[in-house]
Kinemage of the C-alpha trace (Angstrom):
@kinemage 1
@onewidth
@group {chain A} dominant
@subgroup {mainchain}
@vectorlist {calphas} color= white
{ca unk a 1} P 0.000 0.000 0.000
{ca unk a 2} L 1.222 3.399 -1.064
{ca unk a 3} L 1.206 6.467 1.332
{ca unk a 4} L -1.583 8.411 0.773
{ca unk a 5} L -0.704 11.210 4.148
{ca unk a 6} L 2.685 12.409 5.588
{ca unk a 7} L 3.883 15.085 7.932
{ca unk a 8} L 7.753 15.686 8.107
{ca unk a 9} L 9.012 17.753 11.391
{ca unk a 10} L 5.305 19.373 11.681
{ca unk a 11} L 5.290 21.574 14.764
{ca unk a 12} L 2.730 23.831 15.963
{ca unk a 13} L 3.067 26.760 18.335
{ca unk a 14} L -0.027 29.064 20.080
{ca unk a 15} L 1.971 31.927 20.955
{ca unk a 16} L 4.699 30.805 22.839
{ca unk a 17} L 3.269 27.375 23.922
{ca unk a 18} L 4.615 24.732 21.699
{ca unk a 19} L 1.831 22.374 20.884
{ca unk a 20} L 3.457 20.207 18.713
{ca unk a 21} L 6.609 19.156 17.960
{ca unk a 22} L 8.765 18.363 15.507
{ca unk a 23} L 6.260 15.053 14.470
{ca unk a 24} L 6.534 12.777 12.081
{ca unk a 25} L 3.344 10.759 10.659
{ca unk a 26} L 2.780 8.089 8.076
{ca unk a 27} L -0.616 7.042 6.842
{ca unk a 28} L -1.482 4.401 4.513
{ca unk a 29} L -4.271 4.117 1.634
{ca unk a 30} L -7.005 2.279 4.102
{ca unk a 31} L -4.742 2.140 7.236
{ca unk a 32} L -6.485 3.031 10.475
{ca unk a 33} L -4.062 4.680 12.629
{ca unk a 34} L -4.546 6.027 16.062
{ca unk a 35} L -3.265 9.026 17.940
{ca unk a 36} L -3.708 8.105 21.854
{ca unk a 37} L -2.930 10.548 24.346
{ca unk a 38} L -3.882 12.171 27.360
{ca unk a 39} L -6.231 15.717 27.420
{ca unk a 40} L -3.838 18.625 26.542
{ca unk a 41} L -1.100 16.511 24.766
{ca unk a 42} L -1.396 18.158 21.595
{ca unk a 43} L -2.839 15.691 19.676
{ca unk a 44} L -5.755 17.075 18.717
{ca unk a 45} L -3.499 20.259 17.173
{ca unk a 46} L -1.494 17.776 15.038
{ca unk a 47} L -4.878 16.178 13.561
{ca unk a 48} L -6.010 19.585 12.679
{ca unk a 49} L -2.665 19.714 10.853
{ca unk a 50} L -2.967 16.735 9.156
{ca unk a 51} L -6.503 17.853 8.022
{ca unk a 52} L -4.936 20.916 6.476
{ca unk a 53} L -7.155 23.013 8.963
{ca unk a 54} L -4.438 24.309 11.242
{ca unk a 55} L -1.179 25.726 9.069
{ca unk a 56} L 1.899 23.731 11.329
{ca unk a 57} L 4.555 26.367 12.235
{ca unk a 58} L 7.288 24.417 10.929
{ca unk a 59} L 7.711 21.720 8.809
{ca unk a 60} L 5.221 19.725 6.235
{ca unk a 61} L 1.806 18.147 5.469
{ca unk a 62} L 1.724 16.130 2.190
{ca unk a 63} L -1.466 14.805 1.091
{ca unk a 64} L -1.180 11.833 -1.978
{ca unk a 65} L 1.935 13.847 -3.283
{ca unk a 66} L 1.297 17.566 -2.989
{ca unk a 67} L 2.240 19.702 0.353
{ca unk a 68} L -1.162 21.090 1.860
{ca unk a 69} L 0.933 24.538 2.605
{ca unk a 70} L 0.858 24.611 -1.331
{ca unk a 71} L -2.119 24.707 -2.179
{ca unk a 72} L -4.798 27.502 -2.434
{ca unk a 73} L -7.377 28.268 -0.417
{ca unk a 74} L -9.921 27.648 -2.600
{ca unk a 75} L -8.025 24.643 -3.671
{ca unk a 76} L -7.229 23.531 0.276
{ca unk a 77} L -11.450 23.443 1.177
{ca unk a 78} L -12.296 21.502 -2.284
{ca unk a 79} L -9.983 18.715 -1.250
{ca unk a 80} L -10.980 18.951 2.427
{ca unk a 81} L -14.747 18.894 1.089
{ca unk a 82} L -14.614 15.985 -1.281
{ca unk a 83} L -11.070 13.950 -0.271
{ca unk a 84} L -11.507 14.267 3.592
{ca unk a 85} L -14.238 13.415 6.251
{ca unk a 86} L -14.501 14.199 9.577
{ca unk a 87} L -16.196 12.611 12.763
{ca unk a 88} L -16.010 14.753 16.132
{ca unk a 89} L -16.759 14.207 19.556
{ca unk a 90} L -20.120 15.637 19.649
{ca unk a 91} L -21.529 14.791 16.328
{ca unk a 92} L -21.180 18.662 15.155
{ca unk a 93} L -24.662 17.445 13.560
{ca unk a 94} L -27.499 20.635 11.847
{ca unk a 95} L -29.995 19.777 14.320
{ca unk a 96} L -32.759 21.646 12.154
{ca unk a 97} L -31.958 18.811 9.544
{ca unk a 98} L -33.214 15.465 9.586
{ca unk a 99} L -30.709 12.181 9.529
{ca unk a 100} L -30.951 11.688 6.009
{ca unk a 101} L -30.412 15.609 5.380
{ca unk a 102} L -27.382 16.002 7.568
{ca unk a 103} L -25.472 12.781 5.810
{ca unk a 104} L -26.160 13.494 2.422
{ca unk a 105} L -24.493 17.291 2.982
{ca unk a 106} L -21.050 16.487 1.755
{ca unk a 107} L -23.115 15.176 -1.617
{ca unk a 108} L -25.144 18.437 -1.994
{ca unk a 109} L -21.911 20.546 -1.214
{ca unk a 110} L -20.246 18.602 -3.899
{ca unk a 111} L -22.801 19.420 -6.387
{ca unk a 112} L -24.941 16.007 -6.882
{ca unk a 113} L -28.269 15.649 -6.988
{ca unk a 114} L -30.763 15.991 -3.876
{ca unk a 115} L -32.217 12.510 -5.492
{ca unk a 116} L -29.305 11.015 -5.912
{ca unk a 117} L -27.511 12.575 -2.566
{ca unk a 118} L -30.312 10.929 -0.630
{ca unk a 119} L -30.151 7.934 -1.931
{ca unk a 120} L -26.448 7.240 -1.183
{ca unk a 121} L -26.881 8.737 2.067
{ca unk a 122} L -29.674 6.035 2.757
{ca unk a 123} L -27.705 2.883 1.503
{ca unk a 124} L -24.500 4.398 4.414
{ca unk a 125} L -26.922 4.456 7.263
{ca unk a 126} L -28.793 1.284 6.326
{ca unk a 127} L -25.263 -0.116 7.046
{ca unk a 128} L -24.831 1.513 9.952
{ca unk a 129} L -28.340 0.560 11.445
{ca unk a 130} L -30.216 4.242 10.792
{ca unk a 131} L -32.638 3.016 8.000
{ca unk a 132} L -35.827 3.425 9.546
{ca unk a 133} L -34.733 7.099 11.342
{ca unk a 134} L -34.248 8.511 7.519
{ca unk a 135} L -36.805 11.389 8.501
{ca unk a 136} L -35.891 12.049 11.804
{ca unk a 137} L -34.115 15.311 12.890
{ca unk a 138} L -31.245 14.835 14.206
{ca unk a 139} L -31.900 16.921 17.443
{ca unk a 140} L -34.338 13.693 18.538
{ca unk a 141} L -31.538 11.562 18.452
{ca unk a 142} L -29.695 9.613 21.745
{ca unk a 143} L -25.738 10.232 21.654
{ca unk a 144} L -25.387 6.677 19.904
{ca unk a 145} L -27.590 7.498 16.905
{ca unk a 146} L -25.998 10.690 16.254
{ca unk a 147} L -22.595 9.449 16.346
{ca unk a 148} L -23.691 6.707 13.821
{ca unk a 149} L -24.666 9.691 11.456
{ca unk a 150} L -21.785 11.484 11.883
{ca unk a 151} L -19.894 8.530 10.835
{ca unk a 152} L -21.833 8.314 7.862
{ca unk a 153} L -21.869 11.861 6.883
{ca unk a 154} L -18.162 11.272 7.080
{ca unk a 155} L -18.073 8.363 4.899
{ca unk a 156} L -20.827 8.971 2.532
{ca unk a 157} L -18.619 10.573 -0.397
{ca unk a 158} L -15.892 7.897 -0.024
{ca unk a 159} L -12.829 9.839 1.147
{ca unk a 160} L -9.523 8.885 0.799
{ca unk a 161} L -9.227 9.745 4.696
{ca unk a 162} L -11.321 10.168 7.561
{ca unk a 163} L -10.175 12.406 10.732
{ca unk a 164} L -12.070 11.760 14.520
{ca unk a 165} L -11.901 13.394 17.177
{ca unk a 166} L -12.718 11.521 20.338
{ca unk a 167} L -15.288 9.998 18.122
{ca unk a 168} L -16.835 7.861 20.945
{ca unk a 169} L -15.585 9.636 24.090
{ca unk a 170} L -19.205 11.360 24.826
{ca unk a 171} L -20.483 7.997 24.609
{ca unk a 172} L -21.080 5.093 27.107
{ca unk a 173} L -18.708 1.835 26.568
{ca unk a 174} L -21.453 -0.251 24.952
{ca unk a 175} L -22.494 2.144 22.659
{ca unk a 176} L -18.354 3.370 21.977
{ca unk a 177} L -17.960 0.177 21.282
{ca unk a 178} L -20.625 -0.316 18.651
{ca unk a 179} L -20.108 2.860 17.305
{ca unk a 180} L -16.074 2.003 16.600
{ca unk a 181} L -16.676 -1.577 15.320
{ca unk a 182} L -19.786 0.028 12.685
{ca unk a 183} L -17.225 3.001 11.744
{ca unk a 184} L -14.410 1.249 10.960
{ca unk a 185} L -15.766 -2.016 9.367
{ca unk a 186} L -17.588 0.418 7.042
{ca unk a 187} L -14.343 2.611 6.222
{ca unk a 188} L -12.509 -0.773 5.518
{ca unk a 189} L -14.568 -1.755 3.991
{ca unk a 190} L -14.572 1.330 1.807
{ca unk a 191} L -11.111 1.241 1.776
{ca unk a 192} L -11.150 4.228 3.575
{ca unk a 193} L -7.869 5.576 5.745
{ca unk a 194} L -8.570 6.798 9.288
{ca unk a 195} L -7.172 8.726 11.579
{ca unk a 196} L -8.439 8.717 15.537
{ca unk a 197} L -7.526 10.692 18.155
{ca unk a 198} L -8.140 9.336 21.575
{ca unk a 199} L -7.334 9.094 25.351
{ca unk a 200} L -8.809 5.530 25.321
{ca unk a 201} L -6.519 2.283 24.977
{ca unk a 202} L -9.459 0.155 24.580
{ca unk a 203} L -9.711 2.441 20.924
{ca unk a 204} L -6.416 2.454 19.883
{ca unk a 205} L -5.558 -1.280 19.778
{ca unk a 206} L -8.371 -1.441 17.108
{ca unk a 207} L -6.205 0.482 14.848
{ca unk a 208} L -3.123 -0.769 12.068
{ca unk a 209} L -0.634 1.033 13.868
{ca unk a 210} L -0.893 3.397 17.343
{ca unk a 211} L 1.043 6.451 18.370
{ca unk a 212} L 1.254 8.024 21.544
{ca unk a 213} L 1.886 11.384 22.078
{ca unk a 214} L 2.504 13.705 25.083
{ca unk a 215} L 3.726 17.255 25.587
{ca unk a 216} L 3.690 17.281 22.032
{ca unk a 217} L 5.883 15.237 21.575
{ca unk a 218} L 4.911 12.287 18.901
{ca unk a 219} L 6.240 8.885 19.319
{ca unk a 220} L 5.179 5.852 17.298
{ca unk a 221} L 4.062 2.548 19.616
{ca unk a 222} L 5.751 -0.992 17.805
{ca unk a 223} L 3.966 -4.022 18.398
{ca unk a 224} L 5.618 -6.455 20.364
């Protein structure tokens, strides 16, 4: 498998606090790879690099060949819109908009079809269990069913890489652990790369390969 993400010496500063520093980060086309790490470690900074949202200080993102500092703006949302996904702790859900609505967004944004949007957005949450909540807005929702359609507004356009943050951590271990196992059979199965940030252990060892990082300092965990 080729490497489809890579940051080189990527540091991050907020003022003079150094956030990150001096990392280095492989990812894989439909690798799972988890950044573990405790609250305030920085690495929910470096994923915000890697996502091209946050410019690092020093050194380099590349994304499937070309350096993210590169690229236009216009240029740098268009591939975050239609390459990327992202899953947060919270959902970051429209709660005006109904299930169906709020997954098939990264379709509309991309310029298909309401029709067509919808339908795709049906067949991700049929997979992930939502099929008969279609019509339901999303502010009815427990904190299990809204993570499941944040996973599949994430996955719904078939990105090359997903990014969550804490995507389970507001969530209670039976339904973290349904979540995870739904999210990432349905990104492998996509052949989908991930990226999760977490404090949990239990989250990490589901992942290819595992970093820990602390201080903001990265360091990457080799199986035994």
């Amino acid at each position: 498998m080729d490497i489809i993400l890579r940051a080189n010496g990527v540091g991050l500063t907020y003022g003079t606090e150094q956030a990150v520093s001096n990392a280095d980060f492989t990812l894989k086309r439909g690798e799972v790879a988890a950044i573990m790490g405790s609250s305030g470690s920085g690495k929910s900074s470096l994923l915000y690099c890697l996502a091209g949202v946050l410019p690092p200080t020093s050194g380099t993102v590349t994304f499937d060949g070309v350096q993210l500092s590169h690229l236009p703006d216009g240029e740098l949302s268009a591939l975050r819109r239609t390459r990327l996904g992202f899953v947060f702790q919270y959902g970051e859900l429209l709660p005006e908009l109904t299930v169906e609505e709020n997954t098939a967004l990264p379709l509309r944004l991309a310029g298909i079809s309401k029709a067509h949007a919808h339908v795709m957005a049906g067949q991700v949450l049929k997979r992930l269990g939502m099929g008969d909540l279609l019509r339901r807005r999303t502010s009815k929702l427990s904190g299990g069913q809204s993570q499941r359609v944040a996973v599949a507004r994430a996955l719904v356009h078939r990105p090359d890489v997903v990014f969550a943050d804490e995507p389970t951590g507001a969530l209670d271990s039976v339904n973290a652990a349904a979540v995870l196992r739904e999210f990432l059979q349905l990104a492998r199965r996509q052949k989908t790369a991930v990226v999760i940030v977490t404090h949990d252990a239990e989250v990490a060892a589901k992942a290819d390969s595992q970093y820990t990082m602390s201080d903001g300092v990265l360091t990457q965990r080799v199986a035994a």
